[in-house]
C-alpha positions in Angstrom: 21.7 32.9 -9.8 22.6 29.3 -10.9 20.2 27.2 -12.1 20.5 23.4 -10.5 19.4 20.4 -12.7 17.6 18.3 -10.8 16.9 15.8 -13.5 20.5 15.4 -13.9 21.6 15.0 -10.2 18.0 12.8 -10.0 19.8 10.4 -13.1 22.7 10.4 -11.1 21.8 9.6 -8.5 19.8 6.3 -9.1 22.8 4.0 -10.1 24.6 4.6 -6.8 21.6 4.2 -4.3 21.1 0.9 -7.0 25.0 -0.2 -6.1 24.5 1.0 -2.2 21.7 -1.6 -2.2 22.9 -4.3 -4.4 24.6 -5.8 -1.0 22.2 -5.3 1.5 19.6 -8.6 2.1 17.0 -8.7 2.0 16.7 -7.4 -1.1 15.9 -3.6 -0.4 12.9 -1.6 -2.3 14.4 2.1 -3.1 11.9 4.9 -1.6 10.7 8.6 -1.3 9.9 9.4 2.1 7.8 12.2 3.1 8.0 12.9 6.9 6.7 15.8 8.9 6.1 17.7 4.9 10.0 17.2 4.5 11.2 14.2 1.6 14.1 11.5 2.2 15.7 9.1 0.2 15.9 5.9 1.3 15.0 1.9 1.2 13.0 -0.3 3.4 13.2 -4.1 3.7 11.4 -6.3 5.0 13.4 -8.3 7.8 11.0 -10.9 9.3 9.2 -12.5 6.2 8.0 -15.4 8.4 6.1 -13.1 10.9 4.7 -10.2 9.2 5.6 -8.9 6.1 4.8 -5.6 7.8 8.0 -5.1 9.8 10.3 -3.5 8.0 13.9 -2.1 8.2 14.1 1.6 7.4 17.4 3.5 6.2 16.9 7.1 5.4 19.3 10.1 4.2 20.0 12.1 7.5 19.1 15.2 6.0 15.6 16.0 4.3 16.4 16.2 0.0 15.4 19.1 -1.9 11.6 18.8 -2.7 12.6 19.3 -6.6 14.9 16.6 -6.4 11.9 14.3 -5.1 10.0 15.3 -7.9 12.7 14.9 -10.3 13.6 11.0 -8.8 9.7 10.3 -9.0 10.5 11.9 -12.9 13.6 9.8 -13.7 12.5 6.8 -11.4 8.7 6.7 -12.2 8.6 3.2 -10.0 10.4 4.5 -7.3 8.3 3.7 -3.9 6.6 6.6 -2.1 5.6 6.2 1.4 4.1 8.1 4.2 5.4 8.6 7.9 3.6 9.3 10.6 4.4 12.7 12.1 4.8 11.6 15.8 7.6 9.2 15.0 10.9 10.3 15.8 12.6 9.6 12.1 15.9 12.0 12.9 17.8 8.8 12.4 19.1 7.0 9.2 18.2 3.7 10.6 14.8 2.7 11.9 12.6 -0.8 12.6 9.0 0.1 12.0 5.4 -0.8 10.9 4.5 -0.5 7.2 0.8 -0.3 7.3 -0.5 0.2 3.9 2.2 2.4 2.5 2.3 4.4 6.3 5.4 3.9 8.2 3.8 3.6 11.8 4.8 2.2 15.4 4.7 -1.6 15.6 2.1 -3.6 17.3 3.3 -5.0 21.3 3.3 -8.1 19.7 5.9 -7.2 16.9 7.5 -5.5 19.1 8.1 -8.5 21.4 8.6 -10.7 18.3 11.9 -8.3 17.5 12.8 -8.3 21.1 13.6 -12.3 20.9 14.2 -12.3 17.5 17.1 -9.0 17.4 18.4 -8.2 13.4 22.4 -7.8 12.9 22.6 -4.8 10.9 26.7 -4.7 9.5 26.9 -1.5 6.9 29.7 -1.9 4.9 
């Protein structure tokens, strides 16, 4: 059986998700998702400053990560942001517009979510 470093793939991996998010703005916060008791790596950032600080723009590896490689990032990456989903929320996605209550992504309020209604982001992935 082969043994897989995940330090090493966890050391790797930080310097590309840091180049993936170097040209996103706003500036993006690198994260460990856990979501129905599966991980994802991901950033959020937060899109309407001016509003709420709460509302932010989620984008999230497809596919859950290996639990040891979400210890070993937390290892490598002590600083890296860990939040919380809510299980009812359909996260299948890599790109979401959500609540951040308190380190809990959540559903937004009616009121954000008329806010981003007449306010709409432009989302260009290069």
């Amino acid at each position: 059986m082969i043994e897989v470093n995940y330090d090493a793939i966890a050391r790797g991996c930080i310097p590309i998700i840091r180049r993936k998010v170097m040209r996103e703005l706003p500036d993006p916060t690198i994260i460990l998702l856990k979501w129905r008791e599966k991980d994802y790596l991901g950033s959020i950032q937060e899109i309407t400053l001016t509003y709420s600080k709460e509302i932010v723009y989620l984008s999230k590896t497809s596919k859950p990560i290996p639990q040891e490689l979400a210890e070993a990032l937390k290892r490598v990456e002590p600083t890296i942001l860990e939040l919380g989903a809510e299980n009812f929320l359909d996260l299948e996605g890599r790109w979401h517009i959500l609540r951040n209550l308190d380190g809990k992504l959540t559903i937004m309020t009616t009121e954000q979510t008329a806010y981003m209604l007449e306010h709409p982001i432009n989302i260009t992935e290069i």
